[in-house]
BADO-893019 format. One line per 4 residues: their letters; for each residue x, y, z of N, C-alpha, C. Coordinates in Angstrom, 2 decimals, decimal comma. Last residue first. Layout:
a> X/Y/Z/X/Y/Z/X/Y/Z ~ ...;
// end
This chain:
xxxx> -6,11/-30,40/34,03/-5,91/-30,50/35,35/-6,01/-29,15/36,20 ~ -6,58/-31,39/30,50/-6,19/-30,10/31,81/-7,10/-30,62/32,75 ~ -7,55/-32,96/29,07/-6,31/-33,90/30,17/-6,13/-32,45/31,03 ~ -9,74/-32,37/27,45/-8,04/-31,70/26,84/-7,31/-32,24/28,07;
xxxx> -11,14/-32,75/28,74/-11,37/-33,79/27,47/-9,96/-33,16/26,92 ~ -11,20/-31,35/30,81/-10,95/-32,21/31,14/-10,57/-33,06/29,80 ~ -11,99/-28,58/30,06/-11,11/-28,93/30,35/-10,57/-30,32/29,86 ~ -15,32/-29,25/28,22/-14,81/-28,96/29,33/-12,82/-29,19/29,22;
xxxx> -15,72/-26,46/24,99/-15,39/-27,81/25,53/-15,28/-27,98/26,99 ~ -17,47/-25,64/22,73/-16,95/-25,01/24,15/-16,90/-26,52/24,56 ~ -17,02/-23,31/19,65/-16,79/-24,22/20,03/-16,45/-24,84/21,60 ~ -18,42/-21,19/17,23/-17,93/-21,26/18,40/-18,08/-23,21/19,01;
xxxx> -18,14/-19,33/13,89/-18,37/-21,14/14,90/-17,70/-20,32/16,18 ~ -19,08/-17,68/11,18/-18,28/-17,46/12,75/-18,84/-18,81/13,66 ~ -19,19/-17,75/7,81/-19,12/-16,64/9,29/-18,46/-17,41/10,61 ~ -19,00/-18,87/5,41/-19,63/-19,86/6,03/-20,04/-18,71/7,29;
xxxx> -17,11/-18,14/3,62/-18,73/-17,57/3,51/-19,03/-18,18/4,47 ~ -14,70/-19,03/4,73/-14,60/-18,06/4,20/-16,34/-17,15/3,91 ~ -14,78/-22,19/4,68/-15,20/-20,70/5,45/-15,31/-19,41/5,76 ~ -16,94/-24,21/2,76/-15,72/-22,89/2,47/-15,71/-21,93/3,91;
xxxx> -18,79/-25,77/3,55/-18,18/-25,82/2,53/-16,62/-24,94/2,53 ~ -19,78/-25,48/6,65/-19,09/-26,94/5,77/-18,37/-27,23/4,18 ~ -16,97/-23,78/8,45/-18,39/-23,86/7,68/-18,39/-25,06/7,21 ~ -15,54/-20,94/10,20/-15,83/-23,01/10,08/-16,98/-22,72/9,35;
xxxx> -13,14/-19,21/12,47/-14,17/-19,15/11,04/-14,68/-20,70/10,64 ~ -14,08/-19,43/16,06/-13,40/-19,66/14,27/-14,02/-19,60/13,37 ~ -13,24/-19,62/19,50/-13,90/-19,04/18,28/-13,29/-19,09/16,84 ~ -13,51/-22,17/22,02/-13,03/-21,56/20,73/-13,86/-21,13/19,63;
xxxx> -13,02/-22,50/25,22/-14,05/-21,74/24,69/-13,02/-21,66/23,06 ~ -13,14/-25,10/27,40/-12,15/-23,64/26,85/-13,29/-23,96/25,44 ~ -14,00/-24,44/31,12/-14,59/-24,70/29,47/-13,30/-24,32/28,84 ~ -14,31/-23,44/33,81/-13,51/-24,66/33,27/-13,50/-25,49/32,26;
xxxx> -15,74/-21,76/34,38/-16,72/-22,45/34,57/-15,66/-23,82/34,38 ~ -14,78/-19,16/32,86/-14,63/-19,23/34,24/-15,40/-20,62/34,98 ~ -12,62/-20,13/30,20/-13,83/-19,84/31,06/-13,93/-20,13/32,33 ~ -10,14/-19,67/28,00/-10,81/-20,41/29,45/-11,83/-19,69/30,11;
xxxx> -10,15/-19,52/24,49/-9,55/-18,78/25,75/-10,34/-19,98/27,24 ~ -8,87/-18,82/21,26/-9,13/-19,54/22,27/-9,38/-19,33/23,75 ~ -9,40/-18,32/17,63/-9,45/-17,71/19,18/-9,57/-18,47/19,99 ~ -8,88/-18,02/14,29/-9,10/-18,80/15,99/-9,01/-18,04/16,75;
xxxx> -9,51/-18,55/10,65/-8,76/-17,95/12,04/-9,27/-18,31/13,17 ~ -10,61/-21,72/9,47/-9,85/-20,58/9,23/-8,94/-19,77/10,53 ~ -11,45/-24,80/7,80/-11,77/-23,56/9,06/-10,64/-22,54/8,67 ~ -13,77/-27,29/6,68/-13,24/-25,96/6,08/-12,96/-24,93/8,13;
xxxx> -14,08/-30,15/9,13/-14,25/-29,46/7,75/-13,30/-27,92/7,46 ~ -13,96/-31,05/12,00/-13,35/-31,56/10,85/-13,42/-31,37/9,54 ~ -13,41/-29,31/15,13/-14,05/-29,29/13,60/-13,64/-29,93/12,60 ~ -11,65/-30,69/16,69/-13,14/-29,76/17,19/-13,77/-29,49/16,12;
xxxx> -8,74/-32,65/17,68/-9,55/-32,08/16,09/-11,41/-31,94/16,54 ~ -6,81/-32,68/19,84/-8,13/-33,10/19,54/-8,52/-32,20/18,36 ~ -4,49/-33,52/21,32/-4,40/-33,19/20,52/-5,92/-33,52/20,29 ~ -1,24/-33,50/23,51/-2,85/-33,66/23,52/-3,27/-32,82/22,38;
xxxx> 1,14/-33,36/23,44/0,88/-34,50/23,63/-0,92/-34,84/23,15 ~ 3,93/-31,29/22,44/2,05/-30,92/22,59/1,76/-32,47/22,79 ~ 6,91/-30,17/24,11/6,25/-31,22/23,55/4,54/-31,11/23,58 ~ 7,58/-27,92/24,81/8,46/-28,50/24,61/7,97/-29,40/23,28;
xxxx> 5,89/-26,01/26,09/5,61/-26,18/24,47/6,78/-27,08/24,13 ~ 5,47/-25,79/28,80/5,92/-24,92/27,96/6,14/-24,82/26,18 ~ 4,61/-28,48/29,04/5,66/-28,40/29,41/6,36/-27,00/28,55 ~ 1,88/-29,28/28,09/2,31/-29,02/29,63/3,89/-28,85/30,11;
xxxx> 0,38/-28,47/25,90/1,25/-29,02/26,37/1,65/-28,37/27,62 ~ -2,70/-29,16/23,46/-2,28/-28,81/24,81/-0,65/-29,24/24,62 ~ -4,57/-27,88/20,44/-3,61/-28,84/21,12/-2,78/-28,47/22,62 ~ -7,21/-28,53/18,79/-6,85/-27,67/19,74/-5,58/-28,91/20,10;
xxxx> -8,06/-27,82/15,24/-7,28/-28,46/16,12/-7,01/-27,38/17,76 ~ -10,45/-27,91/11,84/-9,63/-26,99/13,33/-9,53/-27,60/14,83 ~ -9,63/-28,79/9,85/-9,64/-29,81/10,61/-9,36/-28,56/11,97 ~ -8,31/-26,52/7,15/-8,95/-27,47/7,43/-9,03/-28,16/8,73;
xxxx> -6,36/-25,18/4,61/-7,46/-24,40/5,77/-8,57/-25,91/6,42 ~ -4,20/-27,99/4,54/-5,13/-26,88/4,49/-5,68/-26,83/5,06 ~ -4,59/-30,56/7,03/-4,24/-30,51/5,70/-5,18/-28,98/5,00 ~ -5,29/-30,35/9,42/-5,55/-31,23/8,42/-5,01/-31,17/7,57;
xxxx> -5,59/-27,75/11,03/-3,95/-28,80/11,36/-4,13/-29,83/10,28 ~ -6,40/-24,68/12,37/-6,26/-25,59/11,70/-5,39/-26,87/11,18 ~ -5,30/-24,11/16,10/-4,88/-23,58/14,46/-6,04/-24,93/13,17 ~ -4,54/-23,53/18,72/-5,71/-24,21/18,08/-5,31/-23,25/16,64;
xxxx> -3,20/-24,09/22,22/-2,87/-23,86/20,78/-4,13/-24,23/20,48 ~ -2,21/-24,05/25,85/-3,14/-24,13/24,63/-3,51/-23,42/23,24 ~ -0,06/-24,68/28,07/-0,23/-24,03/26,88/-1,41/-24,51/25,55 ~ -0,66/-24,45/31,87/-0,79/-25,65/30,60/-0,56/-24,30/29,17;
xxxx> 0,61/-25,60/35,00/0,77/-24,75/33,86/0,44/-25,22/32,07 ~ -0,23/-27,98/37,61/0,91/-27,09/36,35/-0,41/-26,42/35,32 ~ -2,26/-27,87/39,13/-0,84/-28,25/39,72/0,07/-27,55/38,80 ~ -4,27/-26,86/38,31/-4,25/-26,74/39,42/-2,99/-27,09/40,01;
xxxx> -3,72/-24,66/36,13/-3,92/-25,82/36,42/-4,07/-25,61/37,91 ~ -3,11/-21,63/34,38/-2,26/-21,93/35,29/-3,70/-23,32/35,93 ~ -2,94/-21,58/30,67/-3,64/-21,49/31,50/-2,87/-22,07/32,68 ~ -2,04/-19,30/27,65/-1,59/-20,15/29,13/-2,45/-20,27/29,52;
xxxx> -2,18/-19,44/23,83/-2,77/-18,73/25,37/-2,28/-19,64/26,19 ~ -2,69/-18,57/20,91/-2,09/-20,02/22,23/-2,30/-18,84/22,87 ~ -3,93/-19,52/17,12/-4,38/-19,10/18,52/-3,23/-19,64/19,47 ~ -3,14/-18,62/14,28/-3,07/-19,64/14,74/-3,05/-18,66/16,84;
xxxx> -3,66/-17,85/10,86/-2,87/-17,39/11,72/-3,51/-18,56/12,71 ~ -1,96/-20,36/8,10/-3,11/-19,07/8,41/-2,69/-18,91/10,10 ~ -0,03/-21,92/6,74/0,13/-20,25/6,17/-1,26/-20,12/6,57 ~ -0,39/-24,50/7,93/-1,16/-24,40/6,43/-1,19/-22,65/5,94;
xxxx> 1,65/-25,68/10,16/1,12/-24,97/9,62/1,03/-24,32/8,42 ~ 1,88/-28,11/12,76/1,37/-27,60/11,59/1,09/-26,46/11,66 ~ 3,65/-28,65/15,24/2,61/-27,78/15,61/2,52/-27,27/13,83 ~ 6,01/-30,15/16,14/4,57/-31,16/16,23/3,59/-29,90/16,11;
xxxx> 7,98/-28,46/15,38/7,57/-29,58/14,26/6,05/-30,66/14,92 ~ 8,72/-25,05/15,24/8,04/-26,23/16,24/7,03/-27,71/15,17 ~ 11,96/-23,65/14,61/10,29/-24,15/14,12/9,79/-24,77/14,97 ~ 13,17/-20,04/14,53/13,11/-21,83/14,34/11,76/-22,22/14,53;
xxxx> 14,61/-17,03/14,38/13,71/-18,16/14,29/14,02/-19,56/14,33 ~ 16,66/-15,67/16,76/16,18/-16,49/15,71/15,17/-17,52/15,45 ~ 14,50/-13,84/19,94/15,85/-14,57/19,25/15,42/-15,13/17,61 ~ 14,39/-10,26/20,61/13,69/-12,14/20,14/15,08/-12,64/19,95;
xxxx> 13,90/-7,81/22,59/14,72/-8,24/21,74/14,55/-9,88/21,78 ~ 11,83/-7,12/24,24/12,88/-5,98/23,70/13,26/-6,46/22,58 ~ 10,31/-9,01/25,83/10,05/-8,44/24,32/11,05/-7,76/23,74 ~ 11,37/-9,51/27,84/10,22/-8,44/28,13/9,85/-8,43/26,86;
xxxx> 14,52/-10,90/27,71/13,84/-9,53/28,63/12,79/-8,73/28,12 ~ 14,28/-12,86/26,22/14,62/-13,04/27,51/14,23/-12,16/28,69 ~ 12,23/-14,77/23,93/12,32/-13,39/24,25/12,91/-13,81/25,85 ~ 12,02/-16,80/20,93/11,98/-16,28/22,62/12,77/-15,09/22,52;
xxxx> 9,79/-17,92/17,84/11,15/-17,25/18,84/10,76/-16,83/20,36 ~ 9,00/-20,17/15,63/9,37/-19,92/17,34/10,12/-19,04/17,49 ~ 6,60/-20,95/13,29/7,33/-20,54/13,58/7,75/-20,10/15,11 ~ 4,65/-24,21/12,92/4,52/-23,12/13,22/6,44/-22,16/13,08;
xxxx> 5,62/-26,07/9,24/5,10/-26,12/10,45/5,59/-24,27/11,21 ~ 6,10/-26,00/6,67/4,73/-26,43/7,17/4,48/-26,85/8,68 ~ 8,55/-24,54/6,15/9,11/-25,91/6,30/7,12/-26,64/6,82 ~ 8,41/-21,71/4,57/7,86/-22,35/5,32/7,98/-23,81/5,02;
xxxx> 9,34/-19,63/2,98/10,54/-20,17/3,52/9,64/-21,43/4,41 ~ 6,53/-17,49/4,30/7,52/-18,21/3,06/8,46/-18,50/3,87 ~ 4,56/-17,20/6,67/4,08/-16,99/4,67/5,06/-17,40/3,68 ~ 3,92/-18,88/9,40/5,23/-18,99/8,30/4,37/-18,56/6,77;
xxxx> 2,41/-17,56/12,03/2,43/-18,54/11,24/3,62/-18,12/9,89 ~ 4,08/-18,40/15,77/4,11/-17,64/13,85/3,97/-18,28/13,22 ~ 4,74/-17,52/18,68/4,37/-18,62/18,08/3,78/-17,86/16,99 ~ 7,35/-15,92/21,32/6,23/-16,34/19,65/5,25/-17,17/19,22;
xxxx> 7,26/-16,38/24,24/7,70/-17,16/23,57/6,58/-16,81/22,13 ~ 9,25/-15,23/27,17/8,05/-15,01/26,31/8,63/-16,09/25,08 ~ 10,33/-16,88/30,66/10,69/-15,66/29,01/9,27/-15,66/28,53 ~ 9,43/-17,02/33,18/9,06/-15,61/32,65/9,73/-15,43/31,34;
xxxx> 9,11/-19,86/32,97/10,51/-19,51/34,00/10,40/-17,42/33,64 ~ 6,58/-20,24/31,65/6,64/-20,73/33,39/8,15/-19,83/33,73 ~ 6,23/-17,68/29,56/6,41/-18,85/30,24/6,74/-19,09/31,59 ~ 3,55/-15,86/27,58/4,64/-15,84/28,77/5,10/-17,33/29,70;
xxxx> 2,86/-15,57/24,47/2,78/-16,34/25,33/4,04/-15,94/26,57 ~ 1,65/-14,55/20,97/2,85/-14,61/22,35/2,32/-14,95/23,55 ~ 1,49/-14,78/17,63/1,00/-14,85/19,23/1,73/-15,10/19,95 ~ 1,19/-13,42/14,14/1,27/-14,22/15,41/0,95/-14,47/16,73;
xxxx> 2,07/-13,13/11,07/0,85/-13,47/11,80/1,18/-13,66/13,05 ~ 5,03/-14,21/10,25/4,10/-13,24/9,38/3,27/-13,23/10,83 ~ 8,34/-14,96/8,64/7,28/-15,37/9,38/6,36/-13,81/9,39 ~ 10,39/-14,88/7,09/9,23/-15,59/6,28/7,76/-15,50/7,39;
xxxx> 12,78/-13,95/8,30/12,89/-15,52/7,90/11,44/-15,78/7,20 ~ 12,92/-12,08/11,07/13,18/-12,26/9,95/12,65/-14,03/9,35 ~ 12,19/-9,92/13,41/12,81/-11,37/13,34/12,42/-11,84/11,95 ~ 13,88/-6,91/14,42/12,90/-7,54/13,66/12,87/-8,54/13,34;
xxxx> 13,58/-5,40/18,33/14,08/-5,98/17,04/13,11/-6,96/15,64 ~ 10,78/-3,50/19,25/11,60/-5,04/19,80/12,54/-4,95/17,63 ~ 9,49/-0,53/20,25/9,38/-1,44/18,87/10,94/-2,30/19,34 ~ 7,85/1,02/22,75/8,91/0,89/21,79/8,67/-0,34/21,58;
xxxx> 5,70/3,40/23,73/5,49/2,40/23,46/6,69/2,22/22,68 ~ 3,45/5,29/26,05/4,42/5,27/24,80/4,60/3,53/25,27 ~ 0,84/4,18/27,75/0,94/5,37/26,95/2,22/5,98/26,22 ~ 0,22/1,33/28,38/0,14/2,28/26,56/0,15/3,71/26,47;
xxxx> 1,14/1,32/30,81/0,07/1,15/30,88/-0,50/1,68/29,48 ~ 4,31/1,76/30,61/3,58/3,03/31,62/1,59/2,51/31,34 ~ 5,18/0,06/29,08/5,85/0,15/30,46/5,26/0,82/31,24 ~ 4,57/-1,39/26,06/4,93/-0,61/27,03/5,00/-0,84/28,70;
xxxx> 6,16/-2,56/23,36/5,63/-2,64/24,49/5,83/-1,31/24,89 ~ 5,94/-4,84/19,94/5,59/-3,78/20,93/5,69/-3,89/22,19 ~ 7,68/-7,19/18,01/6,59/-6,47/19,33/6,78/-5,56/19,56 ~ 7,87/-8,27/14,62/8,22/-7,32/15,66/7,30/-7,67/16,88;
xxxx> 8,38/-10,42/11,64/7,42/-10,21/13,28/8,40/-9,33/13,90 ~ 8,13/-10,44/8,35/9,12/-10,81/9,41/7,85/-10,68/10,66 ~ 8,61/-10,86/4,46/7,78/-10,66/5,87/8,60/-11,13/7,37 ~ 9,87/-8,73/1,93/10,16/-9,70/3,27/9,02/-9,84/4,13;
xxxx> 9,32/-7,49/0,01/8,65/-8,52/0,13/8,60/-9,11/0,95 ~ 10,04/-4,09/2,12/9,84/-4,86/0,57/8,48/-6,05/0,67 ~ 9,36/-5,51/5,40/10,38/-4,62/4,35/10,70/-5,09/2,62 ~ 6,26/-6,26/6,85/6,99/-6,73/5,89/7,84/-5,65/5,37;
xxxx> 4,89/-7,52/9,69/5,40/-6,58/9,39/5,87/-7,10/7,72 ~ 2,69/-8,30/12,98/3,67/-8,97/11,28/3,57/-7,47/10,69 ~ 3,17/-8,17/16,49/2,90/-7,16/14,95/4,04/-7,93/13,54 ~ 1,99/-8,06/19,68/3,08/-8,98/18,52/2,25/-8,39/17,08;
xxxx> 3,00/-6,70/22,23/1,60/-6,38/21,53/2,65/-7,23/19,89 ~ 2,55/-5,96/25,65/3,63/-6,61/25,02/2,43/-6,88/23,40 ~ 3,03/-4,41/28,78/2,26/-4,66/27,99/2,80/-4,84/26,61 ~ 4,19/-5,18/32,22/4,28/-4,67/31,12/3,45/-5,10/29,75;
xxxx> 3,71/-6,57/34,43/2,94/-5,07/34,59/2,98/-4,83/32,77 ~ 7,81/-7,19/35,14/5,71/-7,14/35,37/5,01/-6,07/35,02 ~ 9,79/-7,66/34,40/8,94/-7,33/33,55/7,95/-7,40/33,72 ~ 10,94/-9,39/36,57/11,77/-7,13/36,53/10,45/-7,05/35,18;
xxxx> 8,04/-11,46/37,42/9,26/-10,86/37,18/10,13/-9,62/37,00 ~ 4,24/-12,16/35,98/5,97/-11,88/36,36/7,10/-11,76/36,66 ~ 3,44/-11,69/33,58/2,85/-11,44/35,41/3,62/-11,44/36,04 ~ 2,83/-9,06/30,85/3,23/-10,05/31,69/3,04/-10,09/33,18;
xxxx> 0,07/-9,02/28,88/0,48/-8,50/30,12/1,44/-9,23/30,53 ~ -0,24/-9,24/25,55/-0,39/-9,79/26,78/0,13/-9,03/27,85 ~ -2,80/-9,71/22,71/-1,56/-9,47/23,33/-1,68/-9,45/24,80 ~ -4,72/-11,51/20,56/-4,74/-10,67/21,77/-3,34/-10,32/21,87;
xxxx> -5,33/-10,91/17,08/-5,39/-12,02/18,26/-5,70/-11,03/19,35 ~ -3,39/-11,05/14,15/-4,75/-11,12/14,63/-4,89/-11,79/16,06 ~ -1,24/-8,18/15,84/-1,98/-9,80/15,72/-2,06/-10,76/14,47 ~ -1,11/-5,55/13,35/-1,41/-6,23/14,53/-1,94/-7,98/15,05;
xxxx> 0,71/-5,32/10,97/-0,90/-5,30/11,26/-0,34/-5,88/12,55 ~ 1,87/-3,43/7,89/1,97/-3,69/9,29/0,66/-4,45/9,54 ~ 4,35/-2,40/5,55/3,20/-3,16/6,04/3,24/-3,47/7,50 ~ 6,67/-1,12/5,49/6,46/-0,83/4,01/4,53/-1,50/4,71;
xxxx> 9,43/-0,56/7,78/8,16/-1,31/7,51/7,03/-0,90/6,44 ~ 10,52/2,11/8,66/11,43/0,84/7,90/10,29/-0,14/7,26 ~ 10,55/4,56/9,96/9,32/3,87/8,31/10,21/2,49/7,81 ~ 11,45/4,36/12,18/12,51/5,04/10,52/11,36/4,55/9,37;
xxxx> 9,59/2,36/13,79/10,41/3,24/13,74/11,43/3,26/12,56 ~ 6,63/1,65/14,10/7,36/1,23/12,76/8,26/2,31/12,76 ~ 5,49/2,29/16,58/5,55/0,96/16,17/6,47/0,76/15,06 ~ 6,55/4,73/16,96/6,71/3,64/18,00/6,72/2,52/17,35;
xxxx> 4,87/5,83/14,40/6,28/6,30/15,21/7,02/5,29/15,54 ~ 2,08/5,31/15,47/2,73/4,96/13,78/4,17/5,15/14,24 ~ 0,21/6,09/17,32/1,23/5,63/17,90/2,57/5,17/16,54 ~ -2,55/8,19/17,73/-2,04/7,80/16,97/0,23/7,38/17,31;
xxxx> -5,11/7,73/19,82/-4,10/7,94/19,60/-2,48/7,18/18,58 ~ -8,71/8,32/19,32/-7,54/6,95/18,86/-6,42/7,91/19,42 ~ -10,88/8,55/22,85/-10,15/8,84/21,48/-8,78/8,52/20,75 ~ -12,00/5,56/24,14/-11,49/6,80/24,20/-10,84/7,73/23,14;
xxxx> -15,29/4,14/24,42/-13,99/4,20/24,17/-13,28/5,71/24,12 ~ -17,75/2,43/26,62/-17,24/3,54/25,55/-16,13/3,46/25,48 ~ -18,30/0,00/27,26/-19,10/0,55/26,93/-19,06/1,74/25,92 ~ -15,51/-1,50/27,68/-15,68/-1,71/26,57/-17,36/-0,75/26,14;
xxxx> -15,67/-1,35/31,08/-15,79/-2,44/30,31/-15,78/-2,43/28,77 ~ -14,49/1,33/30,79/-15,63/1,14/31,28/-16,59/-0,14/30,23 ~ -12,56/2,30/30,22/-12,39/1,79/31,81/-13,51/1,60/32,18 ~ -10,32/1,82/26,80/-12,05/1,99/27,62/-11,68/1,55/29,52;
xxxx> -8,77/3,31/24,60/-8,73/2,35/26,10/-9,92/2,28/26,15 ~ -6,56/2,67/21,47/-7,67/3,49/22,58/-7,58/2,52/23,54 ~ -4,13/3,41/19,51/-4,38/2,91/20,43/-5,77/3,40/20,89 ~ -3,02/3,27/15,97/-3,44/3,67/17,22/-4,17/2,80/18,20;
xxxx> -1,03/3,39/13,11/-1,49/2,78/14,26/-2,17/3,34/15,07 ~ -0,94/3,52/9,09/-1,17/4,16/10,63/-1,62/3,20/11,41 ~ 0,32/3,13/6,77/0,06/2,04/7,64/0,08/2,70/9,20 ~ 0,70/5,04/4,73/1,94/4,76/6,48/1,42/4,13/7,36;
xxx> 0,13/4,16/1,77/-0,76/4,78/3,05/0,97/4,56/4,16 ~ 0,02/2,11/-0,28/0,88/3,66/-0,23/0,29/4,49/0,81 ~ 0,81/-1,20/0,00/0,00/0,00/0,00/0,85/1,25/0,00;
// end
């Protein structure tokens, strides 16, 4: 595009009833205009809990210089009101989601638009986002180039990571997958839709559901609109 791919922020403190006026943050996020494309997510971003990086607010952004596509973050420190831009991690990766781990690094998870070996993309973070490490891949975690849900949940004994991407073969078979060991290894693995799906959302309910939202239809999902999907815990082995 020929636009500067403007950013901004708003808040609401009143559950989401009203909002506050945009502030425009383009600067912060894509410092020297180096970034030709931008977008946020698709997803959530995160708070960390913590550690010297508590409190802080951490916001994962695909980017592209030229044709390149790569991943940056965002953060701030004062609750969004400035905000600096993390080194740029390179290699093809595009779309993504971040996650805070049991020992406090952070950890990527990307879907791959080129150079893609068909599975997710990985980098960590030691201090806060500032700065990622090289990419690499996570080979039990497919991926068909669309974007892809994870989120933590704290167990009653451990710590669980929950993923849900499509995983069949193409836009297809939308998958939730658990691991309990920071993502070392996903062991648990259940296919929630077995036709056409697309983007995700995942999250836990206060009732001990996990709750997924996706594009799903039976032909195409793309026309199909919006599935929700609510499972208990338990059928995912969370504890």
């Amino acid at each position: 595009g020929k636009s500067d791919r403007r950013v901004f922020t708003m808040y609401s403190d009143n559950d989401g009833v009203t909002w506050s006026r945009p502030i425009k943050i383009t600067k912060s996020v894509n410092p020297g205009g180096k970034y030709n494309w931008l977008a946020a997510g698709p997803g959530i971003s995160i708070q960390i809990q913590k550690g010297k990086y508590k409190g802080r607010l951490v916001v994962p952004f695909a980017n592209t210089i030229g044709h390149d596509f790569g991943v940056h973050t965002i953060y701030s420190d004062d609750k969004g009101e400035t905000w600096k831009a993390s080194n740029n991690i390179t290699g093809g990766c595009n779309e993504s989601q971040l996650v805070e781990l049991s020992n406090g690094d952070l950890m990527l998870n990307m879907r791959m638009q080129t150079h893609s070996k068909g599975y997710r993309g990985l980098s960590f973070s030691k201090d806060g986002g500032e700065t990622w490490s090289e990419l690499e891949h996570d080979d039990e975690l497919k991926d068909p180039r669309c974007q892809g849900s994870i989120i933590t949940h704290q167990g009653d004994k451990k710590r669980y990571l929950i993923f849900s991407n499509p995983a069949t073969g193409g836009r297809n078979g939308m998958t939730i997958q658990v691991s309990a060991n920071d993502g070392k290894t996903w062991p648990v693995e259940k296919l929630i839709y077995p036709l056409s799906s697309g983007y995700s959302n995942v999250v836990v309910t206060d009732d001990d559901h996990v709750l997924c939202l996706f594009e799903g239809g039976p032909a195409n999902y793309s026309l199909s609109g919006i599935a929700s999907i609510r499972m208990p815990l338990a059928e995912l082995k969370i504890k």
